[in-house]
Each structure stands twice: as structure tokens, then as C-alpha cells.
C-alpha positions as YAML, in Angstrom:
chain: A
units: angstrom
residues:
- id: 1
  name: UNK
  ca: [125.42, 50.73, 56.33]
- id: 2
  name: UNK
  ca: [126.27, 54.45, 57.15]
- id: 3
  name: UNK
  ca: [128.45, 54.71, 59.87]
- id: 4
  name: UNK
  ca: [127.98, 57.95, 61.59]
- id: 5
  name: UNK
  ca: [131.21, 59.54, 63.70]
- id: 6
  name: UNK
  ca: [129.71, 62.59, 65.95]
- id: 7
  name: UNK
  ca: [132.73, 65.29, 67.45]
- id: 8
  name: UNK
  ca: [131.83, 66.94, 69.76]
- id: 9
  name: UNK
  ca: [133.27, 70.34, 69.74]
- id: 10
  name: UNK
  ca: [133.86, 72.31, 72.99]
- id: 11
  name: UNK
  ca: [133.97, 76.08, 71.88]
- id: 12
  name: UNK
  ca: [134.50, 78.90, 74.42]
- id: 13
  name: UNK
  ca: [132.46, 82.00, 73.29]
- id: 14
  name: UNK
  ca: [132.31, 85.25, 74.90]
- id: 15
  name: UNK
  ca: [128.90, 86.42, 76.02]
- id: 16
  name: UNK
  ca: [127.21, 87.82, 74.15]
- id: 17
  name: UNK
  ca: [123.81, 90.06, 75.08]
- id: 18
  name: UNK
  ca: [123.71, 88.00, 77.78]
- id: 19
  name: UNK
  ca: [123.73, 84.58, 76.24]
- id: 20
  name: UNK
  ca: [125.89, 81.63, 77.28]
- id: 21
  name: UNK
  ca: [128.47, 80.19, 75.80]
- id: 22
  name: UNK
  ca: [127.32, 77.16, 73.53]
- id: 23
  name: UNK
  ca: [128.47, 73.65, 72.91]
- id: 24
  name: UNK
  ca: [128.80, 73.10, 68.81]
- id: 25
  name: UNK
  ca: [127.23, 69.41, 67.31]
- id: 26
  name: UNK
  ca: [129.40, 68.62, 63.59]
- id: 27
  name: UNK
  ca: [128.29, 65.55, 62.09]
- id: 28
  name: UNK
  ca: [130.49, 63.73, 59.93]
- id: 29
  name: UNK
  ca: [129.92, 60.71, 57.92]
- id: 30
  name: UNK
  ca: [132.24, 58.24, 56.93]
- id: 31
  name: UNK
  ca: [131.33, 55.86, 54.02]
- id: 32
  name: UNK
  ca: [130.90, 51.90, 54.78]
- id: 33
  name: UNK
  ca: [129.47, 49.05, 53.42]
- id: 34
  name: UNK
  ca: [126.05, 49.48, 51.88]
- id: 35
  name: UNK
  ca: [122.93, 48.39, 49.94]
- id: 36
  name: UNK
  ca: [121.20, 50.39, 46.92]
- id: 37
  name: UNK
  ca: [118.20, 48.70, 46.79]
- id: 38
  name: UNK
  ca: [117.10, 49.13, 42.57]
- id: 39
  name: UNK
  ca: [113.20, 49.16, 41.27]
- id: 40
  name: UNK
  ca: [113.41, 48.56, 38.00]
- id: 41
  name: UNK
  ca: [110.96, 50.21, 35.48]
- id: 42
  name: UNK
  ca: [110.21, 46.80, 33.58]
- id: 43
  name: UNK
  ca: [112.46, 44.12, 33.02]
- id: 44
  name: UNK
  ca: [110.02, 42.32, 30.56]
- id: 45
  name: UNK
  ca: [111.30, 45.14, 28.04]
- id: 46
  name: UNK
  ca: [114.87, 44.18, 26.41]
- id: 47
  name: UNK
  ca: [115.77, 47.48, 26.35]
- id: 48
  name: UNK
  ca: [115.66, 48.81, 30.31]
- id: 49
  name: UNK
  ca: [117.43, 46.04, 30.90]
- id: 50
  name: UNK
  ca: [121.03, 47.04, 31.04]
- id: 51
  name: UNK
  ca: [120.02, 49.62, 33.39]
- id: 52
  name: UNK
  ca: [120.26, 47.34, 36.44]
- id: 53
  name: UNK
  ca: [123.11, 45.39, 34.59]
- id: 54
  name: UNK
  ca: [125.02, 48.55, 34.25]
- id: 55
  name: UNK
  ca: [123.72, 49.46, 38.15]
- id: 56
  name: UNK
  ca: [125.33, 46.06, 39.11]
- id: 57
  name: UNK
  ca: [128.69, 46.80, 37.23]
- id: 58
  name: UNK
  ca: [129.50, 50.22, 38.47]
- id: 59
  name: UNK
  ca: [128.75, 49.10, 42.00]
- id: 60
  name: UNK
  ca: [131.36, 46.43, 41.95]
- id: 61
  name: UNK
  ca: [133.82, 48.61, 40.69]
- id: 62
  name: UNK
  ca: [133.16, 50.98, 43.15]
- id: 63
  name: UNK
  ca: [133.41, 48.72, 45.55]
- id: 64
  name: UNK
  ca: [137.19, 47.95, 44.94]
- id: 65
  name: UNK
  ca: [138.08, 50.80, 44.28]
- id: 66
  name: UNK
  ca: [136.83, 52.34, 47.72]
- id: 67
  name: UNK
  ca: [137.84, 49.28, 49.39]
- id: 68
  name: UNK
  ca: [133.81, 48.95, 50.80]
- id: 69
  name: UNK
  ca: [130.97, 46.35, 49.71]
- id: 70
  name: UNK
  ca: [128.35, 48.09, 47.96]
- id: 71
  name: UNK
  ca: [125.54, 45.52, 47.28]
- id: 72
  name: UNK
  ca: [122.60, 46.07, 45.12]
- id: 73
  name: UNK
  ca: [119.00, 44.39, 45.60]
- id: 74
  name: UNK
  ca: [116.89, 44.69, 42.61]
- id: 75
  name: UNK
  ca: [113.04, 44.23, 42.08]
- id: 76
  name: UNK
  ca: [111.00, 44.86, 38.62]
- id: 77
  name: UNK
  ca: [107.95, 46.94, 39.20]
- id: 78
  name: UNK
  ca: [107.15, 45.71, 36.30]
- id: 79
  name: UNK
  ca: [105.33, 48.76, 34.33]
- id: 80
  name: UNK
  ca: [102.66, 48.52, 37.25]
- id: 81
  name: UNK
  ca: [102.37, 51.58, 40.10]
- id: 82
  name: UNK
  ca: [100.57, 48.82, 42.13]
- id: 83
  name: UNK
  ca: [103.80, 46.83, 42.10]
- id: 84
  name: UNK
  ca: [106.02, 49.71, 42.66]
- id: 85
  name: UNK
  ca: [104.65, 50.89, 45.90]
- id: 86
  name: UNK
  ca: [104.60, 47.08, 47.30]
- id: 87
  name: UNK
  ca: [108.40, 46.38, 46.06]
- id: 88
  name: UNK
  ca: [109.21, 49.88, 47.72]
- id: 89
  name: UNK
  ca: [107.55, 48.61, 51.43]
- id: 90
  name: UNK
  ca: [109.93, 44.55, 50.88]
- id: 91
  name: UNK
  ca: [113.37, 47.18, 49.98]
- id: 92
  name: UNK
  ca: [112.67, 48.88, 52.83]
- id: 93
  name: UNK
  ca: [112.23, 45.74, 54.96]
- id: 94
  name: UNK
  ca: [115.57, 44.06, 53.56]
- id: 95
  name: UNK
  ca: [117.36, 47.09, 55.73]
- id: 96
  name: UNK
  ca: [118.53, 48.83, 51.91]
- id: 97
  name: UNK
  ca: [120.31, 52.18, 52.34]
- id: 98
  name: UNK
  ca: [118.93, 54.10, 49.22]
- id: 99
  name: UNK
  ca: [116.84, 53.69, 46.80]
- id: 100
  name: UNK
  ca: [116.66, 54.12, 43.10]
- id: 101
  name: UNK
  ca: [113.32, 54.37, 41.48]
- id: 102
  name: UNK
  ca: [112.53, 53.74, 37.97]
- id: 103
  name: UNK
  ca: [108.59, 53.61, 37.82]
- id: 104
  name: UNK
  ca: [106.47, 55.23, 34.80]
- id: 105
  name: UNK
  ca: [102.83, 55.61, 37.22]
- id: 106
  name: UNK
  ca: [104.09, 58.67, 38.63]
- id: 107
  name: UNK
  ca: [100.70, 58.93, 40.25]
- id: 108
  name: UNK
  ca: [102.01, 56.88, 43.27]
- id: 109
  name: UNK
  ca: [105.92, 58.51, 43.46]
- id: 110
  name: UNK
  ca: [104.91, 60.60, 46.33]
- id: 111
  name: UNK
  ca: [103.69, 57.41, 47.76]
- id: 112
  name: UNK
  ca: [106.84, 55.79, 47.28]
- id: 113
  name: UNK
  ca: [108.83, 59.27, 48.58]
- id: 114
  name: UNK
  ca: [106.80, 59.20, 51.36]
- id: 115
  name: UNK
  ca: [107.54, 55.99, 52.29]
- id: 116
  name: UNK
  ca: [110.92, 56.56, 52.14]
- id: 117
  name: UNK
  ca: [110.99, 59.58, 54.32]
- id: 118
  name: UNK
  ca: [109.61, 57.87, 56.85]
- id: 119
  name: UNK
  ca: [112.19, 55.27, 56.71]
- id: 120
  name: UNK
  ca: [114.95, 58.12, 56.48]
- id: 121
  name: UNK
  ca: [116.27, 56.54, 53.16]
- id: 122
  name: UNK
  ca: [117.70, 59.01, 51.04]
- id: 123
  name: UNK
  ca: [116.32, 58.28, 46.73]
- id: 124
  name: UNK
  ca: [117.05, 58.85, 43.65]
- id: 125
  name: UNK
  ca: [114.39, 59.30, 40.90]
- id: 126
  name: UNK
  ca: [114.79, 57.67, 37.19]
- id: 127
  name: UNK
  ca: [113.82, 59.98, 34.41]
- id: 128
  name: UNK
  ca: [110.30, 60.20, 36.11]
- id: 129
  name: UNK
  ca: [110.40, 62.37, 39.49]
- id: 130
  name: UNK
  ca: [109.82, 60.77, 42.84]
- id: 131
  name: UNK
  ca: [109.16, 63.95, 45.48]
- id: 132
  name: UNK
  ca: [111.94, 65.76, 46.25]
- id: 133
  name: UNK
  ca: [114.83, 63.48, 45.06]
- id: 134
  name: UNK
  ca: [117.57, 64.26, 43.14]
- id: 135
  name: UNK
  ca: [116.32, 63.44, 39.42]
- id: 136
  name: UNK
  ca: [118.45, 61.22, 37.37]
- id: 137
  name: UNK
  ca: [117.82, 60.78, 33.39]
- id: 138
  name: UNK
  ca: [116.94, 62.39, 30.79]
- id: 139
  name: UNK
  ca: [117.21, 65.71, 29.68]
- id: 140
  name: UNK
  ca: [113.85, 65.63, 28.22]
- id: 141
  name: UNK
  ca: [113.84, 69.37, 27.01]
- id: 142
  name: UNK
  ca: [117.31, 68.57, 24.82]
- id: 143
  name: UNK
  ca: [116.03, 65.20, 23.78]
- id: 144
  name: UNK
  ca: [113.22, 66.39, 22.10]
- id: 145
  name: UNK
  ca: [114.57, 69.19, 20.13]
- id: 146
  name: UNK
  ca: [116.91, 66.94, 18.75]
- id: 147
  name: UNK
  ca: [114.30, 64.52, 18.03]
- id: 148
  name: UNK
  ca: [112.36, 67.72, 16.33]
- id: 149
  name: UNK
  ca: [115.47, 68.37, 14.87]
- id: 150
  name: UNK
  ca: [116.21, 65.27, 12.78]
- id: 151
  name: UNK
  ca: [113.11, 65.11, 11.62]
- id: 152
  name: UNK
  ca: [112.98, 68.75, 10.06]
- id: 153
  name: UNK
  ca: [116.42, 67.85, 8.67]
- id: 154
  name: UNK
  ca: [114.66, 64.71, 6.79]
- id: 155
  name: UNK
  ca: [111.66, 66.71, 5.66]
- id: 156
  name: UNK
  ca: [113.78, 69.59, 4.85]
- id: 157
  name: UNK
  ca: [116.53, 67.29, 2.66]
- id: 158
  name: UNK
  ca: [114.18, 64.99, 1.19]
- id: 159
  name: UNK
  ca: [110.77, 66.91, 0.62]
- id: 160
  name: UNK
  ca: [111.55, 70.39, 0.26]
- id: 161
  name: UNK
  ca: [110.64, 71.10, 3.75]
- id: 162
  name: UNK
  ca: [107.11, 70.30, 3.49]
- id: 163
  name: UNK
  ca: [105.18, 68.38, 6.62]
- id: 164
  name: UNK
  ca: [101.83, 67.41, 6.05]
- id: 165
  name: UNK
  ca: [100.98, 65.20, 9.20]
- id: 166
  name: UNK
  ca: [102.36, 64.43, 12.13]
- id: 167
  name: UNK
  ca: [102.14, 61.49, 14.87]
- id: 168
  name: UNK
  ca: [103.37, 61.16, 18.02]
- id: 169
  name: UNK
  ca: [103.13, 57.84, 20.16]
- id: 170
  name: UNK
  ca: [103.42, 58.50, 23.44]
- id: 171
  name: UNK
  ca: [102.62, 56.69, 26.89]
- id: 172
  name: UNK
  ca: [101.25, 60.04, 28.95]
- id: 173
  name: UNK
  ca: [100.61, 57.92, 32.10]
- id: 174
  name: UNK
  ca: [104.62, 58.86, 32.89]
- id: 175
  name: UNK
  ca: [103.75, 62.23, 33.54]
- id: 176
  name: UNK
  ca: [104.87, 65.62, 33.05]
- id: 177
  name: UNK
  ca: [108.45, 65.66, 33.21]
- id: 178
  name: UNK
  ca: [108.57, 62.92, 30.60]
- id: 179
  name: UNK
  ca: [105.66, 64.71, 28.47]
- id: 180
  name: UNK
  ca: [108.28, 67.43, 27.80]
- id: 181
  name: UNK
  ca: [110.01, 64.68, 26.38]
- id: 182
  name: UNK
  ca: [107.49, 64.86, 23.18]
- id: 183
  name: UNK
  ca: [106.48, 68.69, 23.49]
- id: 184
  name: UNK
  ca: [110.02, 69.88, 22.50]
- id: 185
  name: UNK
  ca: [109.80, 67.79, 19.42]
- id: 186
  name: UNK
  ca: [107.70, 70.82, 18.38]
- id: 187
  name: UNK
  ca: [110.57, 73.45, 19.00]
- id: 188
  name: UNK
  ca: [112.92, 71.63, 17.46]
- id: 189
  name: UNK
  ca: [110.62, 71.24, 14.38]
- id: 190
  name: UNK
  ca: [109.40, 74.78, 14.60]
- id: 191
  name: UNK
  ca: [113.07, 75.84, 15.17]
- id: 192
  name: UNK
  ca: [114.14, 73.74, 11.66]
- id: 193
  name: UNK
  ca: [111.06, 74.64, 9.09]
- id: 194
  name: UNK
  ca: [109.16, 77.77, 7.78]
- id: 195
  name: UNK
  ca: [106.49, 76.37, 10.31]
- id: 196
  name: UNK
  ca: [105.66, 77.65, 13.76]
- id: 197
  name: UNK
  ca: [105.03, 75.70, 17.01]
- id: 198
  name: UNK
  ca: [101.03, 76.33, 16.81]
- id: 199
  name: UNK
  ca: [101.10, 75.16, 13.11]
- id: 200
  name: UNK
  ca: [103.11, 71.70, 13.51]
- id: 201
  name: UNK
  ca: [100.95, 71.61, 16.99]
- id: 202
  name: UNK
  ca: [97.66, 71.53, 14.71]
- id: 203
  name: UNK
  ca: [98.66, 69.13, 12.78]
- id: 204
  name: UNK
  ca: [99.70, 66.26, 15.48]
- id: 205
  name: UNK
  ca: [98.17, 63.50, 16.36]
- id: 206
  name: UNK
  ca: [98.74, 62.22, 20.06]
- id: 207
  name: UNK
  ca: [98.11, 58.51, 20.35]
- id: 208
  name: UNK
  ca: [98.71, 56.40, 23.66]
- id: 209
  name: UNK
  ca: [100.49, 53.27, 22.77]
- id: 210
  name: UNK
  ca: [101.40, 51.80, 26.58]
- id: 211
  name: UNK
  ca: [104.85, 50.30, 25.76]
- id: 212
  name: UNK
  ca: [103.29, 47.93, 23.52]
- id: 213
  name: UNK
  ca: [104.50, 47.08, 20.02]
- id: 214
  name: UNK
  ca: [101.69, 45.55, 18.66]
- id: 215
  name: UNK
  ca: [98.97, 48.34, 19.69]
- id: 216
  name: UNK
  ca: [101.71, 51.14, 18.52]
- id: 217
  name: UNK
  ca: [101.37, 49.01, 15.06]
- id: 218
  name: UNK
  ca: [97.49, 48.99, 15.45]
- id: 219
  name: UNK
  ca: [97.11, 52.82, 15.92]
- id: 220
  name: UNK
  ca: [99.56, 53.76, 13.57]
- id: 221
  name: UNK
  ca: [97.98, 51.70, 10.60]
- id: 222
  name: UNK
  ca: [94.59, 53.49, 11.81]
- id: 223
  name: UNK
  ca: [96.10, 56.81, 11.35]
- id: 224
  name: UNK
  ca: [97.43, 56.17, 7.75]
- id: 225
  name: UNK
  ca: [93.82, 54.87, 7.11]
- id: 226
  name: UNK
  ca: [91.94, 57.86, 7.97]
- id: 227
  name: UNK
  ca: [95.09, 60.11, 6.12]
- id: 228
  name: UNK
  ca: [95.16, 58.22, 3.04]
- id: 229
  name: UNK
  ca: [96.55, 61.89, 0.82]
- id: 230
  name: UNK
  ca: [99.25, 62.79, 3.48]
- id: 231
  name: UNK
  ca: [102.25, 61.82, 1.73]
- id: 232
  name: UNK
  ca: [104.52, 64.29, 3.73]
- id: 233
  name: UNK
  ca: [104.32, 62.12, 7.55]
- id: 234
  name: UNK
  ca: [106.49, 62.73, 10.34]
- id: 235
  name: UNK
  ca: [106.70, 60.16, 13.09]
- id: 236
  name: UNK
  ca: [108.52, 60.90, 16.76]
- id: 237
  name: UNK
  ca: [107.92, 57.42, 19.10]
- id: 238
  name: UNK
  ca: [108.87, 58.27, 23.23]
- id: 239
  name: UNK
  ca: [111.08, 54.74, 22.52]
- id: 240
  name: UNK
  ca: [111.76, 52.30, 20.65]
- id: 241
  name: UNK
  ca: [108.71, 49.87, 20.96]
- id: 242
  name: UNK
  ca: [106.78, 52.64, 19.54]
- id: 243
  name: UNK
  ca: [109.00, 53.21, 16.75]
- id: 244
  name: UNK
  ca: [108.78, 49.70, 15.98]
- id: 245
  name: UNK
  ca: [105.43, 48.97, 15.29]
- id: 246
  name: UNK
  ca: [105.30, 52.65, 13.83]
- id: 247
  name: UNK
  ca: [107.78, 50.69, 11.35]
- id: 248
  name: UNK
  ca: [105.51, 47.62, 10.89]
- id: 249
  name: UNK
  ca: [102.49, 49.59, 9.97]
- id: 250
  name: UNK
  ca: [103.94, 51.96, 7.69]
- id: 251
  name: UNK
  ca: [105.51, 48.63, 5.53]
- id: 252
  name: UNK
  ca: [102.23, 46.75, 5.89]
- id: 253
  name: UNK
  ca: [100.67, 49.92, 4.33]
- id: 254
  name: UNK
  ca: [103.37, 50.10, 1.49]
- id: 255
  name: UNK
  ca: [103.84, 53.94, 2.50]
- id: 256
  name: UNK
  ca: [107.28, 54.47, 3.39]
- id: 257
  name: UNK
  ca: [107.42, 57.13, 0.89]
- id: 258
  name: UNK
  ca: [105.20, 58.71, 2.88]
- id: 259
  name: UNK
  ca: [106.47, 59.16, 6.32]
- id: 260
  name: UNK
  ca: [109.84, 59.37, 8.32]
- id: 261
  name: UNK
  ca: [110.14, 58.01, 11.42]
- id: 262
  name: UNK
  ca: [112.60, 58.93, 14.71]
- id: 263
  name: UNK
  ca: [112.49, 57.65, 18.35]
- id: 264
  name: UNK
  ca: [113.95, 58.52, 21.23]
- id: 265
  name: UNK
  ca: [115.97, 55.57, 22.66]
- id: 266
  name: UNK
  ca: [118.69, 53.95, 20.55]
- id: 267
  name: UNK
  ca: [117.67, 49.91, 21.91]
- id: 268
  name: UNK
  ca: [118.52, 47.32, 20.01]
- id: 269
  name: UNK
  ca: [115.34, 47.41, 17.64]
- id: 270
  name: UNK
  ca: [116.62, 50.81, 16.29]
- id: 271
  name: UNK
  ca: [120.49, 49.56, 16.41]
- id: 272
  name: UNK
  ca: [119.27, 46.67, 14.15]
- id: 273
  name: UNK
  ca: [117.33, 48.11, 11.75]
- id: 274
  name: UNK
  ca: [119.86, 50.87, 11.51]
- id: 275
  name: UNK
  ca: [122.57, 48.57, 10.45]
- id: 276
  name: UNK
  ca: [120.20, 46.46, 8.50]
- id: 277
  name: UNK
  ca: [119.78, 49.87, 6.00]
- id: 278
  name: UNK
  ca: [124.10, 50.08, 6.54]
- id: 279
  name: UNK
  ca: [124.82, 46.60, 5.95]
- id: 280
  name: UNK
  ca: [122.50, 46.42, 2.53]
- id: 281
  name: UNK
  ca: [123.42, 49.98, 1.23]
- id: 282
  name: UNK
  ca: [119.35, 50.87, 1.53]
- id: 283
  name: UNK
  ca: [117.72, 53.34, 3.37]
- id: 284
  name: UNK
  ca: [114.07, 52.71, 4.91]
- id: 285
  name: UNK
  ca: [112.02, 55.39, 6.67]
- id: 286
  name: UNK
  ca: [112.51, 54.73, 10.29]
- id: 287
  name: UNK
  ca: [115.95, 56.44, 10.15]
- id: 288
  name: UNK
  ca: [117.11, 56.65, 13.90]
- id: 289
  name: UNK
  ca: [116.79, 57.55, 17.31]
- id: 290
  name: UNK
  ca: [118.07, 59.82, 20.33]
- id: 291
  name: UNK
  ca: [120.49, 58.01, 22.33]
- id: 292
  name: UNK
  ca: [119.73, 57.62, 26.52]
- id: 293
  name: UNK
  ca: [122.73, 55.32, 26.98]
- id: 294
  name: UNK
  ca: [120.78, 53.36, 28.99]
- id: 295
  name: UNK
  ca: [123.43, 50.79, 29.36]
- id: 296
  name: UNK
  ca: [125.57, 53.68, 31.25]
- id: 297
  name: UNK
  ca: [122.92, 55.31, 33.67]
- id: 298
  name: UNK
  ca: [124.78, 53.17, 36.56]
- id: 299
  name: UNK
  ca: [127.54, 55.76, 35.77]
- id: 300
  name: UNK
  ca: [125.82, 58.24, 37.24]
- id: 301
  name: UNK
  ca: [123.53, 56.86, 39.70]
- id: 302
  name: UNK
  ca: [126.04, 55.00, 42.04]
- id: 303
  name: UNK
  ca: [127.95, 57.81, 42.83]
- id: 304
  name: UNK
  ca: [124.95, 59.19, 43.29]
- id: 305
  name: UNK
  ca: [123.90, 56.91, 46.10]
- id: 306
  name: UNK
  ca: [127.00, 57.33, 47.53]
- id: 307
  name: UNK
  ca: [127.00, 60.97, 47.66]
- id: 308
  name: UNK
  ca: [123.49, 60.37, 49.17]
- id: 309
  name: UNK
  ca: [124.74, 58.01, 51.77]
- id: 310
  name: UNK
  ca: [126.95, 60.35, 52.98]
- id: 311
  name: UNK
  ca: [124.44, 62.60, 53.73]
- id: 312
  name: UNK
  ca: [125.40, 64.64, 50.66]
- id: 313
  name: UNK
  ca: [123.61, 66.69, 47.83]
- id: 314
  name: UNK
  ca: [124.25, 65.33, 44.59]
- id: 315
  name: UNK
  ca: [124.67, 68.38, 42.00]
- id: 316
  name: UNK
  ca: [121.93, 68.01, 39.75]
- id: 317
  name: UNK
  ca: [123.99, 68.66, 36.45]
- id: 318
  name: UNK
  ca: [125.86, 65.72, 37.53]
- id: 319
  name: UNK
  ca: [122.59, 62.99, 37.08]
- id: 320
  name: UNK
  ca: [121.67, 64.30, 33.52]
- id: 321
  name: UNK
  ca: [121.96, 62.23, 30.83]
- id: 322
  name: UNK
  ca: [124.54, 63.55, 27.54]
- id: 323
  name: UNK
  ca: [122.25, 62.79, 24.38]
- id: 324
  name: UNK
  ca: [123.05, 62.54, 20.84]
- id: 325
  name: UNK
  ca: [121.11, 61.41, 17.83]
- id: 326
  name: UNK
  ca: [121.99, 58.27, 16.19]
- id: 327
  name: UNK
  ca: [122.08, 57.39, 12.59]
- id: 328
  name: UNK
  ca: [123.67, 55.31, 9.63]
- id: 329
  name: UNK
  ca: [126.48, 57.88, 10.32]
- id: 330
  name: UNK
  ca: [127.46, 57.87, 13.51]
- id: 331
  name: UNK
  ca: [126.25, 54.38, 15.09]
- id: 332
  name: UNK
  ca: [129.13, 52.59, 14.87]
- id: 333
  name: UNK
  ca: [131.46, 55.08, 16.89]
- id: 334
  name: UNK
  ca: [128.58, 54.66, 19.51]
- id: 335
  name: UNK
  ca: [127.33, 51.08, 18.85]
- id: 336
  name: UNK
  ca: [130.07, 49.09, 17.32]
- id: 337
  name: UNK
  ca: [128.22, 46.33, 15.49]
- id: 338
  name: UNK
  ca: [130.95, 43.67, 16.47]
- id: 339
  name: UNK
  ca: [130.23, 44.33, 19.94]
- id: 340
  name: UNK
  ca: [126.60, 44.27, 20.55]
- id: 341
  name: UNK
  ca: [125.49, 41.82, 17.29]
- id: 342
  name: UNK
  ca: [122.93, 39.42, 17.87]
...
């Protein structure tokens, strides 16, 4: 809980125009025990899991080191906006102090913000805004250049540069902050080949694949069906589950001369099958992804809630995620393979 310590501070003015002399209210707060109460996107996916492990961790070290108990209550809203806003009303029941919201239906975040205001309970939003509160995640404009980017540096280093089709599956139900996500693929493309934005723009396909491998296999193998002479494919999944059935269809379709395929997220799908094509000394065409570092966003989000607690701002720099793509040359100073192995 917050405790709140109120000074009163006599102060002696002069009159002034005729107006008294005035009595000054500071508020201070002083940091106790207290509860971040965690809605987690979906926990039936492997990968958002280690968010609310990593949640968990960074509150218990916080709470040695600032000698307080900071407890965290966590609830799935399981993928469903439904769910969301009825886990945000039982949080706010169990007395928690803040709230961290990871929910892809961003038609009911103001809902949820709402709710919250009325409860005065400060929030923090998880790559997918939630009113007014300080946004922590993704840097969706960065992430998707260098998505873009990787794959102009395939097409440009293994086909001369030349794109003939392009497919992006997406889940537009998160919104528009996240939609960014998969528009600056196109800059960083544009930015990378002789083509502009409006050309690689023409020749996209936008499918919605709702965080589920098996239709992201079905639409994929669809779209090489009715684009039987591209040969020249590029592929950018908004995570891994897209990527991965992406990867399915193009194998079942014996085409993976034909298309090269990046993600954002760097989960343990893409971690595997990157050192699958280290470990055997042979490349495939799903060649990496753009690291969130999921399994650090408790880094920034419990000092986050404890700025908040205090009645502070955090600085919005502060909650953005550093990203990096991830290949067979550079996963194992980010991903040591002895450490995360299954």
C-alpha cells in the first residue's frame, strides 16, 4: 500500500493586491509494501509466458533490495477482451495498487482505463495502449524497419534484389499502435531495395492469422496456391506462431526456394529452428526474427509501478523495449543454446 505523509507548510506572505496570506499543501509519498496486480496477454502461448515469470523475478528482487514486499497477483485474459475487462473488475477487488495490462482487444482498453480511474489505480499499458498510461513495449516503428530490413538484405544477397510477392500475417484486432508494427516493414524494405513504399505496398498481401499456427499454415499454403510463378516471396509474421506455420506451408509446398521468411519475436520456435540450421551447417528459409526480450520486460515495468506508486511519471524512453534482429550469427551471444535447450 502507498503510504501518504502530508506537511503542512505554514508560509508567511506579504499581501499582495489585497490577498491574504496562504497556507501551502506538499504531498509527499513514501514507498511501502505493495501489490502489482498483472493481466497477462495469454498464457496458453509458450512464448508470453516469461513475461509474468520475469514480472515475478524483478519484483522479488526489488523487494530486498528496497527492504519492502512487493507482491504480484496475476490473471490470463487469455487472448479474450471479454476476459480482460472481468479480470480488471476481481484485481481491483483484491485491493492491487497498479496495474499492468497486456490485452490484444484494444477495443475495450478504455474500458479497462476507465475502470481504473475510477478506482484511482495508476496502469501501465503492454505494447498495446490502455488510455492515458504510460506505454510499455515495443518500439513498433524500429521493429519493423529492421524486420524490412533483413528481409531486403536476404533478397538483396541472395536474388539480386528482386521481390516479387509479399505476405504479411498479421492479427489487426491489436490495433493501431501494434499495426505500425507491420507498416514499417515497408520503410525498411523501401529504405533497402530500388523499390518504393507504394510499389512493395502493391504487392502485399495482408492476411489475419489470430495467433494461431495452424490457420497461419492454412492461409499461407493458399497464398502460394493462387502465386504458383512468384519465386521471389518475402514473408514478415507479427510473431512467431505466424512465422511458424508460414514455415510449415512453405515445406509442405516444396518452395523454400521461393520465399524468405522473418518474424518479429525471437520465442523459442524461432530460437529452435535457428539453431537447428546452426547445429546441421544448413540454412532453411525462415531465417530469423526481431528480438522483444520478452523474458526481460519485468525490467522495465516494476520500476515502473513503483515510480507510479509514488505518484510519479515514468519517462517514457525508459518503458521502450531495445530491439535487435536475431540470426545464425548473433543468437548465441543473445540465446545461449546451453541455457535455454529443450
Amino acid at each position: 500500500m502507498k503510504k501518504r505523509t502530508v506537511t503542512w507548510i505554514m508560509a508567511s506572505l506579504m499581501v499582495l493586491a489585497g490577498m491574504p496570506a496562504q497556507i501551502v499543501l506538499a504531498e509527499e509519498s513514501e514507498l511501502t509494501d505493495f501489490t502489482i496486480g498483472y493481466a497477462g496477454l495469454d498464457e496458453s502461448q509458450e512464448h508470453l509466458v516469461p513475461v509474468g515469470e520475469n514480472i515475478e523475478k524483478v519484483a522479488a528482487e526489488k523487494s530486498e533490495e528496497l527492504g519492502i514486499d512487493i507482491k504480484v497477483v496475476k490473471v490470463d485474459n487469455a487472448g479474450d477482451g471479454a476476459k480482460a475487462v472481468e479480470n480488471v473488475d476481481n484485481l481491483i477487488l483484491q485491493g492491487i495498487d497498479v496495474l499492468v495490462e497486456f490485452n490484444s482487444d484494444a477495443a475495450v482498453n478504455d474500458t479497462i482505463w476507465q475502470k481504473c480511474q475510477d478506482a484511482d489505480i495508476p496502469v501501465i499499458a503492454v505494447d498495446i495502449p490502455v488510455g492515458d498510461a504510460p506505454y510499455m513495449g515495443a518500439n513498433n516503428e524500429l521493429a519493423g524497419q529492421l524486420c524490412g530490413e533483413a528481409l531486403a538484405n536476404l533478397a538483396n544477397e541472395e536474388w539480386d534484389g528482386q521481390i516479387d510477392a509479399i505476405l504479411f500475417e498479421h492479427t489487426p484486432e491489436a490495433g493501431e499502435t501494434v499495426q505500425i508494427r507491420m507498416d514499417s516493414i515497408w520503410d525498411g524494405l523501401a529504405e533497402n531495395t530500388d523499390y518504393t513504399r507504394e510499389e512493395l505496398e502493391a504487392m502485399t498481401t495482408t492476411v489475419s492469422m489470430d495467433d494461431d499456427a495452424i490457420l497461419a499454415q492454412q492461409l499461407c499454403a493458399d497464398f502460394l496456391t493462387a502465386n504458383p510463378d512468384k519465386t521471389h516471396i518475402l514473408i514478415g509474421s507479427i510473431n512467431d506462431i505466424g512465422a511458424q506455420g508460414a514455415f510449415a506451408a512453405v515445406q509442405a509446398a516444396g518452395r523454400e526456394d521461393d520465399v524468405f521468411i522473418v518474424n518479429h519475436g525471437v520465442s523459442v520456435s524461432t530460437r529452435e529452428n535457428l539453431y537447428n540450421q546452426e547445429n546441421s551447417g544448413e540454412t532453411n528459409c525462415w531465417r530469423g526474427g526481431v528480438s522483444y526480450f520478452l523474458e526481460r520486460y519485468g525490467e522495465y515495468i516494476v520500476p515502473g509501478c513503483i515510480e507510479l506508486v509514488q505518484g510519479k511519471t515514468p519517462d517514457a524512453e525508459s518503458l521502450l523495449m531495445d530491439h535487435i534482429y536475431i540470426d545464425v550469427n548473433n543468437i548465441e551471444e543473445y540465446y545461449p543454446q546451453s541455457e535455454w535447450a529443450q
